[in-house]
C-alpha positions in Angstrom: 96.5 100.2 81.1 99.2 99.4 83.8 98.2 98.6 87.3 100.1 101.1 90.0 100.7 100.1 93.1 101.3 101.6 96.3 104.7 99.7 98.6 105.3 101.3 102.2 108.1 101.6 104.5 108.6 102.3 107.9 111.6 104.6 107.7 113.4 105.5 110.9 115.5 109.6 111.9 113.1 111.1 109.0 111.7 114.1 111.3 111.6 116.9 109.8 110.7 118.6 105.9 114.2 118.9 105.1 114.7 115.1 106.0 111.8 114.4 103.4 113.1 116.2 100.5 116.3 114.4 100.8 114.2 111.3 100.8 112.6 111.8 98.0 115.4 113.4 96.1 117.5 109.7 97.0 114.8 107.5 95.8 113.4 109.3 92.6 117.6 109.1 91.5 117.4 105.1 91.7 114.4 104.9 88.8 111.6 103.1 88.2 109.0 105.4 90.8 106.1 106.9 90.0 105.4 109.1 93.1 107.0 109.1 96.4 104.9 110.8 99.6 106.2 111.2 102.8 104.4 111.0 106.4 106.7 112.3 108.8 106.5 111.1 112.9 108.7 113.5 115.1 111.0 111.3 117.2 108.7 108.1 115.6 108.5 105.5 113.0 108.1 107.5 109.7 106.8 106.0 106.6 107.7 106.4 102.5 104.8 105.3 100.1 106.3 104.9 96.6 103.9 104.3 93.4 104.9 101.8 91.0 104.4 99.6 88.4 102.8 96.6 89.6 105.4 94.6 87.6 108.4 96.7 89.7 109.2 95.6 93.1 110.7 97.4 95.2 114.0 95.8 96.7 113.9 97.2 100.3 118.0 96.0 100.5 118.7 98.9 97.4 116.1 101.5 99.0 118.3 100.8 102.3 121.4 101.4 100.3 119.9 104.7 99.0 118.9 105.9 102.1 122.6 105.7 104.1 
């Protein structure tokens, strides 16, 4: 059995629903996730939790990339 594991990032402008789903509609299109939740902070420090494969990690540079 594969270990999953659980990378989070402080993600910053991500307020409302709508901003989520495009989140998570950018990451799941550069591969390799298993589950991406949201935790959303009006006019705060929001955070991304993405499941992975323990062997995966996640390049915060790409995720960046994705995210612009």
């Amino acid at each position: 059995m594969q270990e999953i594991q659980n990378t989070t990032f402080v993600i910053i402008g991500m307020d409302t629903a709508e901003d989520a789903r495009i989140v998570k509609d950018r990451l799941y299109h550069m591969g390799g996730l298993g589950g991406v939740a949201t935790e959303i902070v009006p006019g705060g420090p929001s955070r991304i939790h993405i499941k992975h494969k323990a062997e995966i990690t996640q390049d915060r540079a790409l995720i960046e990339e994705v995210l612009r």
